[in-house]
C-alpha positions in Angstrom: -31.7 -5.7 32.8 -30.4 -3.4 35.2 -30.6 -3.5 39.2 -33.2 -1.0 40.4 -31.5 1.7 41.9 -34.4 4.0 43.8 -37.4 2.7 42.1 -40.7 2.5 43.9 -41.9 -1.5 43.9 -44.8 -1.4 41.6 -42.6 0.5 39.0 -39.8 -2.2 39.5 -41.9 -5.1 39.2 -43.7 -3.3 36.0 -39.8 -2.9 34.4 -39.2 -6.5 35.5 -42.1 -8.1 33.2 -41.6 -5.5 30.3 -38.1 -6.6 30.4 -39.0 -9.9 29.8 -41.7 -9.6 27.3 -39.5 -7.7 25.1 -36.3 -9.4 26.0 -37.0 -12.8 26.3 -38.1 -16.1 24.8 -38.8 -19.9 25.1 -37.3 -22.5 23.5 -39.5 -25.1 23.6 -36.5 -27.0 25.4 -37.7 -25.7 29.2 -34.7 -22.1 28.3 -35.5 -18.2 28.7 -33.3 -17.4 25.3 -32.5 -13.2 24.7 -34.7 -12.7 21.7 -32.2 -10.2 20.1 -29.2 -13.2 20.0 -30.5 -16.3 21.1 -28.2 -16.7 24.1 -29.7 -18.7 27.3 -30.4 -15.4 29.8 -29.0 -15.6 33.2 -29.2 -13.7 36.4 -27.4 -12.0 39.0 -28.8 -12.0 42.8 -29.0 -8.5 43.8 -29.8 -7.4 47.3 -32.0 -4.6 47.2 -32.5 -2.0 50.0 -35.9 -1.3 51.1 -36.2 2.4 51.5 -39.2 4.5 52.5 -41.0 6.7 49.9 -41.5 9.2 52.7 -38.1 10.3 52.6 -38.4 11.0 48.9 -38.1 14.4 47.7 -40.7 16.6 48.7 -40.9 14.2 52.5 -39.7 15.6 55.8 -36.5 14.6 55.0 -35.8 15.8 51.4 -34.4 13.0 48.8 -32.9 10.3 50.9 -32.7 6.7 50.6 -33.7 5.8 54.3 -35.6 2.5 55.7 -35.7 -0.2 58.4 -32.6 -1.5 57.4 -34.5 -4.7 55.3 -33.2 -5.8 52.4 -34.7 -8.3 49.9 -32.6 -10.8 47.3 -34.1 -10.5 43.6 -33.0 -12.6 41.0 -32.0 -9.5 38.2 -32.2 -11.3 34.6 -30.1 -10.4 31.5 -28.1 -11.5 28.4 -23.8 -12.0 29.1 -24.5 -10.9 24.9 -26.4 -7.9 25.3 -26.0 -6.4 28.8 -23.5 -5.8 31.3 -23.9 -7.5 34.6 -26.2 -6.0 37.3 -24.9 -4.6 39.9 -25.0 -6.4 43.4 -26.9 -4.0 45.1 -29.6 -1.5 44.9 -32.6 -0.2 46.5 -36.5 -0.3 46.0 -38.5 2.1 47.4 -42.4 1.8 49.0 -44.3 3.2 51.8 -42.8 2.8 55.5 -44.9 0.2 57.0 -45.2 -2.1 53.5 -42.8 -4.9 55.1 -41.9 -6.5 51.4 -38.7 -9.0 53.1 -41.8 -11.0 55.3 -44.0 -11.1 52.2 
């Protein structure tokens, strides 16, 4: 899976559970397993910006990534078989006062 890279929340935590329905499944043994290869899936911690959606295009601003200056740790999932490793950083965007790093 790839880190979000300006994705509004609800669209990243759709991709995120897609991801793992079609990627992913048990063992039986308690292990996520890639179901394309069979190898045990691991993660990256990514630390992902939160940005306002009303700097988007179309906002006062034009297309900007802008925000408080929050930033929240997500465990990114993928297969060292498959995928390349996720980046260490991106951003996720949602309105200005949703504070998502106290949630």
């Amino acid at each position: 899976m790839k880190t979000f890279q300006r994705v509004h929340i609800d669209d990243a935590l759709r991709q995120m559970s897609e991801w793992f329905l079609q990627h992913t499944a048990a063992d039986g043994n308690g292990l996520i397993r890639c179901s394309h290869c069979g190898s045990i899936i691991k993660g990256r911690i990514a630390s992902l910006s939160i940005h306002s959606i009303e700097f988007e295009q179309g906002g006062p601003q034009g297309d900007m990534c802008a925000g408080g200056g929050e930033c929240l740790q997500l465990y990114i999932p993928y297969c060292a078989n498959c995928e390349p490793v996720p980046e260490e950083s991106g951003c996720i965007h949602t309105h200005m006062f949703t504070n998502l790093a106290r949630a």
